[in-house]
N, C-alpha and C positions, 0 to 999 in steps of 0.2 A: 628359577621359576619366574623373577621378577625380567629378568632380561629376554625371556624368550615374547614373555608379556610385552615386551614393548618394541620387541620387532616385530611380533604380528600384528598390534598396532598398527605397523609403520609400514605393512606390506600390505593391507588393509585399506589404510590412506592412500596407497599408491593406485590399489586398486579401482577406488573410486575416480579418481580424478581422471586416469585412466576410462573408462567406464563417458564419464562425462563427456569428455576431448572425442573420443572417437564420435561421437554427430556431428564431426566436424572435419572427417576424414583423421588420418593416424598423426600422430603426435611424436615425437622423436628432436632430442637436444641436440641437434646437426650442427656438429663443429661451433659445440658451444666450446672447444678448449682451444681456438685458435685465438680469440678474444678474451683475456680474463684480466687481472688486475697488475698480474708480474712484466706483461707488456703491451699492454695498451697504449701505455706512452709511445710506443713504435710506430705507432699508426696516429694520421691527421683525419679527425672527424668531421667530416662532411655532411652539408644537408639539402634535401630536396623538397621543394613544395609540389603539391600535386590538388587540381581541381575536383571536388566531387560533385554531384547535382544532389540539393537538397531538396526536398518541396513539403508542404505541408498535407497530411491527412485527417480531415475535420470529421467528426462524428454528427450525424444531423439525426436528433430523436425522435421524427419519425421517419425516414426510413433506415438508418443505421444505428440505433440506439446501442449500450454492450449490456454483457453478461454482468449482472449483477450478481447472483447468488455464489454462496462457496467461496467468499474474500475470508472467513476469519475472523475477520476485525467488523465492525458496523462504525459506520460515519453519523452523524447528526447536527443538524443547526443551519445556522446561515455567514455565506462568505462572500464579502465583496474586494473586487481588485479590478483592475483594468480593463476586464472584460467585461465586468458587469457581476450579475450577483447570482451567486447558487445558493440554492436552498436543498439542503439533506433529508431525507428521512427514510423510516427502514421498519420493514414487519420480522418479524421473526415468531416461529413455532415455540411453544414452551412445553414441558414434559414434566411428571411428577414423581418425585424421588421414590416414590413406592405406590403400588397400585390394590386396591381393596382395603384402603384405609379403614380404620377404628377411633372415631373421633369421639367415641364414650356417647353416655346422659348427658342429658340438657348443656349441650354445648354450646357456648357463648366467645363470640370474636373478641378479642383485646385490642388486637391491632394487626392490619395488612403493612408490610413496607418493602418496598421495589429495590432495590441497589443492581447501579451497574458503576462498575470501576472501573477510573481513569488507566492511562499507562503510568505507574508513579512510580517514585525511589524513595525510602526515607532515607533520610538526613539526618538527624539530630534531634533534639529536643530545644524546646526555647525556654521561656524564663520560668512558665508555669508547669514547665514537663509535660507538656503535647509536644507529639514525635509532627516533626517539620519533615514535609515532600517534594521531591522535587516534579513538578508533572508536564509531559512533554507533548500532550494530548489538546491542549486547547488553543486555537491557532484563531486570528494569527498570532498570537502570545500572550502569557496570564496576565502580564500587565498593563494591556492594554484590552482586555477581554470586556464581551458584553454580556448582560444578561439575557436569559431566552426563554418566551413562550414556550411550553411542554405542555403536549396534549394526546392522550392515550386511549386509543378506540379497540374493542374486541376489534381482534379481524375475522372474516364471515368466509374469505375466502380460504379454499382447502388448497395445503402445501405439498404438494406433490414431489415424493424423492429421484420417481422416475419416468420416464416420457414415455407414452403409452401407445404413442402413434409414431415410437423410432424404433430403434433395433434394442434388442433384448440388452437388458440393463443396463439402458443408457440412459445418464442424468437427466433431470428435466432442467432446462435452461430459461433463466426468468432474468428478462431485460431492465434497465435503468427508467425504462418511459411506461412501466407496470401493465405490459406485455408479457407472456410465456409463447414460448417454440410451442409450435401446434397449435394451440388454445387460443390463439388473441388479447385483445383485453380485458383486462380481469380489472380496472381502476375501482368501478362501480358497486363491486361483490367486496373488498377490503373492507368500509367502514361499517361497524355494529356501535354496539352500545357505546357513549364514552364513558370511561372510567371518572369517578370524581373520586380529587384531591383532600386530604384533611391537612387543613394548618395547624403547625405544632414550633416548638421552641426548641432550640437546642442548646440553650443558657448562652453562654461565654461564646463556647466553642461552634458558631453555626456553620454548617457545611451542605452546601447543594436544598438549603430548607427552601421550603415552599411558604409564599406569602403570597398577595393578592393575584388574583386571576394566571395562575400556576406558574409563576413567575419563579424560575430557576436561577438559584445565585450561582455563579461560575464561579468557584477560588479554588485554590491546592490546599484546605485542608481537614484535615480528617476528622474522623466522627465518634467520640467515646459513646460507645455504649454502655450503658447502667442500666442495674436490677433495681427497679423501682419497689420490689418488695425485699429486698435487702438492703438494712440502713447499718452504717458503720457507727464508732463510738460516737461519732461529733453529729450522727444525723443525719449523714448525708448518705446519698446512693451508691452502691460500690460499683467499681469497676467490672464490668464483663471482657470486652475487647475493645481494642481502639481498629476501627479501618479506617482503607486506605481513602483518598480523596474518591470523588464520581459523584454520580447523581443517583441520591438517598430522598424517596419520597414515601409519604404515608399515604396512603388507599383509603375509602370508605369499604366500611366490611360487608355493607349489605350485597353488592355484587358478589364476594365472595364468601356468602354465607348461601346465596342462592346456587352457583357455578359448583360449590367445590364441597360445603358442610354441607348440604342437605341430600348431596345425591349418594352420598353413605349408602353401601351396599347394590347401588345399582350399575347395571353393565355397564356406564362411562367409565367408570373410576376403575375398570377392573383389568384392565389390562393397558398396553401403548396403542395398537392400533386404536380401540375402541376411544379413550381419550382424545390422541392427537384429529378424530373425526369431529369429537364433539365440542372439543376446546379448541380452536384452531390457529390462536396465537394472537398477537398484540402488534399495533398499529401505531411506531411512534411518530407523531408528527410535532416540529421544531415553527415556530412564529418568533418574527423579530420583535423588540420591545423598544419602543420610539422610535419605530424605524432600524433600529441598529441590533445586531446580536453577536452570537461565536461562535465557530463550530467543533466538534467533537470528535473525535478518533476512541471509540466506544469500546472497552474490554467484554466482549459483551458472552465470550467464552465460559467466562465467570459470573455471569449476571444471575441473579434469581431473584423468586418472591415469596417472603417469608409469612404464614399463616398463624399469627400468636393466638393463644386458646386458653379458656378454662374449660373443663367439664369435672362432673363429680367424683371425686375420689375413687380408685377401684378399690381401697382397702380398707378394713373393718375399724370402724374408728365408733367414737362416743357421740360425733355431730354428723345424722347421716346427710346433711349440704355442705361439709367441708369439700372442697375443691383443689385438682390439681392442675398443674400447667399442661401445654401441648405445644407443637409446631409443626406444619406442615410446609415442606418445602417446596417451590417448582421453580425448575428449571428453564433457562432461555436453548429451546432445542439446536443443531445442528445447521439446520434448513431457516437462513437468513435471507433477507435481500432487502438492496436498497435503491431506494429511487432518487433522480435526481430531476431538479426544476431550474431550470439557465432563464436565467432574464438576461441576456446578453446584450452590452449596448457595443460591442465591440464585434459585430457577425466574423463570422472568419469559416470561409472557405476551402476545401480541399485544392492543391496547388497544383504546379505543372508537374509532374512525374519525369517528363522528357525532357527540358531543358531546364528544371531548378526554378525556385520562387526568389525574389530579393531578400521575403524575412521568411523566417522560421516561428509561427505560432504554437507554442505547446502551452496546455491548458490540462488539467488533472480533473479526474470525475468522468463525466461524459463530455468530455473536451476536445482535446487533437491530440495528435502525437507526429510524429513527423518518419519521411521516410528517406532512406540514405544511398546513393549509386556511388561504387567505388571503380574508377578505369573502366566505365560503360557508361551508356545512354545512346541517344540517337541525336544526328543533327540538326540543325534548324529546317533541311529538306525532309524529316523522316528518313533518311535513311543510316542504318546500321551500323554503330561506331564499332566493326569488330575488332580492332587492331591495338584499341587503347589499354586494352590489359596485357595482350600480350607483349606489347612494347615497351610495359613497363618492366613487366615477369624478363624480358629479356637482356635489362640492363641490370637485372641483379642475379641470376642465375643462368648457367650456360648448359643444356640441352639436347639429347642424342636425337635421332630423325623422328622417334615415339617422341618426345616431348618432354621423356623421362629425365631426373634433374641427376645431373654432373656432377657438377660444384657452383660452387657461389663466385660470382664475381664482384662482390660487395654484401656485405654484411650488416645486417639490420642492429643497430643498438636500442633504438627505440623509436615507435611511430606512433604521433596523439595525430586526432582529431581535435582541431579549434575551433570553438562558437566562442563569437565575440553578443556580447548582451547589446541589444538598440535601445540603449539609454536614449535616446533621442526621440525617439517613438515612446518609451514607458513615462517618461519626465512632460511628451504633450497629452497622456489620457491622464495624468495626473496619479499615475502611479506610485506607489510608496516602497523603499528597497525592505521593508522588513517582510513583503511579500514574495518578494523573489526568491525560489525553489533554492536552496543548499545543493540538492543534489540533482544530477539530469542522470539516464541512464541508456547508454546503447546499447542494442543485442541483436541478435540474427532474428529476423524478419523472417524469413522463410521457413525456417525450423524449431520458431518460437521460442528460442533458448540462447540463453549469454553467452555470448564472443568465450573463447578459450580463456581471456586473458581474468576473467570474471572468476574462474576456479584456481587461477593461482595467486590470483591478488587476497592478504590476508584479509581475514575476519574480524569483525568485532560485538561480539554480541550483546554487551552490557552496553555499549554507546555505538549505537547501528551507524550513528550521524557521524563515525571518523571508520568506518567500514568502508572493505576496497577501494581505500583510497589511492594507491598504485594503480589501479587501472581508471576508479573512475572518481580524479578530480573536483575536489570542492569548490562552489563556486570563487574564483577570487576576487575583493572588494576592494575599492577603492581604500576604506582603512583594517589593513588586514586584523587590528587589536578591535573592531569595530563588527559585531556581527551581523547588524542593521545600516552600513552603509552601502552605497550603490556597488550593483554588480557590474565587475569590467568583464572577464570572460570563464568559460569551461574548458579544461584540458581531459579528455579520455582516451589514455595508455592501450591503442590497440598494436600493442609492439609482434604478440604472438598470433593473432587472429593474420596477420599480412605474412608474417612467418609459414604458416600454415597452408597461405593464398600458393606461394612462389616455392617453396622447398619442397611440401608436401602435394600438391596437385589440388587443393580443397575449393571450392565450387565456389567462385567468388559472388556470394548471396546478397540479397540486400538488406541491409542493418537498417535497424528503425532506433528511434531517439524519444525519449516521454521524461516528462517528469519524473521525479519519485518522494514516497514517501518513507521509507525505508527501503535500501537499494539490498537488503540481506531476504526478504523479502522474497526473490527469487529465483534463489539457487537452492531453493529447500525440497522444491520436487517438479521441475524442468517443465515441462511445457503445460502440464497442469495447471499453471499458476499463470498462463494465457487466456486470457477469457474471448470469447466469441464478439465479435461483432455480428451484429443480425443483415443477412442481405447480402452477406461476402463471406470466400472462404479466404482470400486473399490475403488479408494480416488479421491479426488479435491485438488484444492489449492486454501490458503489465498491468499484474495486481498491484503494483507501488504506486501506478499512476493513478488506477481507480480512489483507489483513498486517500488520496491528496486532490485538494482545492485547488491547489497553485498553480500559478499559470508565469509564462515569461516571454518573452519577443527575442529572438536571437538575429543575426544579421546572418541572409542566407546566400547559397552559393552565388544568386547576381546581383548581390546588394551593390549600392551604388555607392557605398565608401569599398573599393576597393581592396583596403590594408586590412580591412573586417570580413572579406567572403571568407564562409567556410573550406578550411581548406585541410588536405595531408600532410602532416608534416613527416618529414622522415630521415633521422640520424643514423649514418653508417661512415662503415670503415671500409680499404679497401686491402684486402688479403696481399701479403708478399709477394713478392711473383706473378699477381695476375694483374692483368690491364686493367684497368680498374674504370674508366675512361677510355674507350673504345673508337676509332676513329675521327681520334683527334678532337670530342669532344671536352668542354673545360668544367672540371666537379667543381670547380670554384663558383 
């Protein structure tokens, strides 16, 4: 039983990736037995460089702003680097864990409090026995993190799951610049009521507490909750639960004594539709504090708001004002989105598409991303370089009159993409390396989905930050023991994606390049996780770019150090028997 179990498994596995590969025309391990380990030594490895055109594609927030809703995750705060500064913020719907509530007699608030949780991992415990986290969420890093204005407004405008002036159950799409498809701007309809804050203490242990002018402490760590009407032998309050780090704020109850306790038994509270109408969700907005703050990568999946209660006893007792406890819970709904604010002192431009930019700007949020020609483009006359792919396709595979492939006349071992980093240009905007993106991420442009080489490079789910790294290369740094020193360059393993171009016939599309912020991110459900650019149907953006800040300068295909343009590299072997080197050409 157990073994058949784990060949379907494994035929399961095959299936999918399978499944995957075919967007990309058919997949097949073509004479992968001529190369293996028992005779490689037989063969001299050869390498080839080859030109690509890079150019930069810039997002301009009014007229190309992106898709903001349906990320998952919510962003918050404020981020400054090289380009200048972004400021996060983000509404979201909330929902109520049950609807026709029974909040009893003479109900009286105790306490409102919000929690939304960081990404975190416990650790251990320290000297007092508080569990230690590690949190990977506050950027650009805890130890150098700043404190942030938080300021929380009803939101007035109504969140719509579906477009009502597109085709039948089609999303409704809501932009970074607080824009929706169809609708226009909505900026004006978002703010209602602001919520006020209660200041409160949280002894020893303070985490995410609120003191003057709603001033959020940014640390990793966690929050004991205690029963203040349960006291142990020595007096003190007992333990309930310990959460995780995030940001834990107390509420004034009178908002939520009017919104939520008094509407008892009336049609708001009594079903979803009728709620999500009349409550229409929460409007967080992030302010720096001296000027300087941090920004957030928000669990916000898990987020709720807890309603603590007394009301009168329901059971027959001798004191008829003895009183019991309540909680009412609500939910951060589904239907999120987040807005982004660029104060940019670094402008940046969409580049030449036809003949390549000298740099490469990539920027995360509503930034840039860049776009990638692989053995095409056009000449400095406009006219049509059609021979440059073929002429490569023809010195590694050999051809019947159809086109259809023979055999190989050279053999791919492995082919990266190199971006070299313009330390030179980040070192004069006064740049700092602990800003510079870990990971960059390519994929197919055209079909909005990762290169082949993306599904077979392995996984890592507990530490995303050393995920496919076989294909897609960690930035490497000046001091590799050093993870805050300058970046030298990126290497991305597209060995199978060029395999696929020349063996298989597969449509040599044009790849695009973006930051990321976890590169696992988006192979979870393939072009889904594409979001819209408004104005073009032309490309999308990764969801790893949208929720990342970070920004970097690459040196682009006509960069003026030469030894730095982006280029192809490509390691092969040349088969027994075949010319491998054709007319007297030299592989050396």
């Amino acid at each position: 039983m157990k073994k058949n179990k784990i060949a379907l498994q494994i035929v399961s596995f095959g299936l999918i990736v399978l499944t995957f590969i075919a967007c990309d025309k058919d997949f097949a391990s073509i004479e992968s037995d001529v190369i293996n380990n028992d005779i490689a030594t037989n063969f001299d490895i050869l390498s080839e460089r080859y030109d690509v055109i890079t150019y930069t594609q810039a997002f301009d927030p009014l007229e190309n702003p992106i898709q903001t809703n349906e990320l998952g995750l919510s962003t918050l705060g404020i981020y400054d680097d090289v380009y200048g500064r972004t400021t996060s913020s983000f509404v979201s719907q909330i929902t109520a864990s049950s609807y026709n509530p029974d909040f009893g007699d003479e109900t009286v608030i105790d306490s409102v409090v919000l929690t939304i949780p960081y990404f975190s991992e416990a650790t251990g415990f320290d000297d007092s026995g508080n569990t230690t986290y590690d949190v990977d969420s506050i950027l650009p890093d805890l130890e150098t993190y700043n404190n942030i204005n938080l300021r929380i407004f009803e939101n007035n405008y109504f969140l719509r799951d579906f477009n009502p002036s597109a085709g039948f159950n089609e999303g409704q799409v809501y932009y970074s610049n607080k824009t929706a498809e169809g609708s226009g701007d909505f900026s004006n309809a978002l703010l209602g009521e602001e919520l006020v804050f209660v200041e409160y203490s949280n002894g020893d242990n303070p985490v995410m507490s609120v003191v003057d002018n709603n001033n959020i402490v940014v640390n990793n760590k966690g929050y004991a909750l205690k029963d203040v009407n349960n006291l142990n032998e020595e007096g003190d309050k007992t333990l309930l639960e310990t959460q995780a780090p995030g940001i834990r704020v107390m509420l004034h109850p009178d908002f939520w004594k009017n919104k939520i306790i008094d509407k008892e038994g009336d049609v708001e509270l009594s079903n979803q539709n009728n709620f999500l109408d009349y409550f229409r969700g929460l409007y967080f907005l992030a302010e720096p504090v001296d000027g300087k703050g941090s920004y957030l990568i928000l669990n916000t999946t898990n987020a709720n708001i807890k309603i603590y209660y007394k009301k009168l006893t329901t059971s027959t007792t001798d004191d008829p004002g003895d009183t019991e406890t309540g909680t009412y819970i609500l939910n951060f709904g589904s239907n999120k989105i987040n807005f982004f604010d660029n104060d940019f002192t670094l402008p940046v431009d969409t580049g030449d598409e036809q003949t390549g930019d000298n740099r490469i700007y990539l920027k995360g949020g509503e930034g840039s991303v860049a776009g990638i020609k692989l053995f095409n483009g056009e000449d400095l006359d406009g006219a049509p370089l059609t021979n440059a792919f073929e002429t490569f396709k023809n010195a590694y595979v050999e051809t019947d009159d159809n086109g259809n492939y023979v055999r190989s006349k050279r053999l791919i071992n492995e082919a990266n993409l190199v971006f070299y980093v313009d330390q030179n240009q980040i070192n004069a905007l006064g740049g700092d390396p602990k800003n510079e993106p870990n990971r960059i991420y390519v994929y197919n442009q055209d079909h909005r989905l990762p290169v082949v080489d993306y599904f077979l490079a392995g996984s890592n789910e507990n530490t995303p930050e050393f995920s496919k790294l076989s294909h897609l290369g960690m930035l490497e740094r000046v001091d590799e023991d050093d993870s805050q020193s300058a970046g030298i360059k990126y290497k991305l393993k597209i060995t199978e994606h060029i395999n696929n171009l020349i063996l298989r016939d597969s449509t040599n599309v044009e790849l695009g390049l973006a930051v990321s912020l976890n590169v696992n991110l988006e192979g979870t459900s393939g072009s889904a996780l594409q979001k819209k650019v408004k104005g073009t149907d032309d490309y999308a953006v990764p969801i790893s770019s949208i929720l990342t800040p970070r920004g970097t300068i690459l040196h682009g295909s006509n960069s003026d150090d030469e030894t730095k343009r982006v280029s192809l590299e490509i390691y092969y072997t040349c088969p027994e028997g075949v010319d491998c080197c054709p007319n007297g050409e030299n592989c050396d």
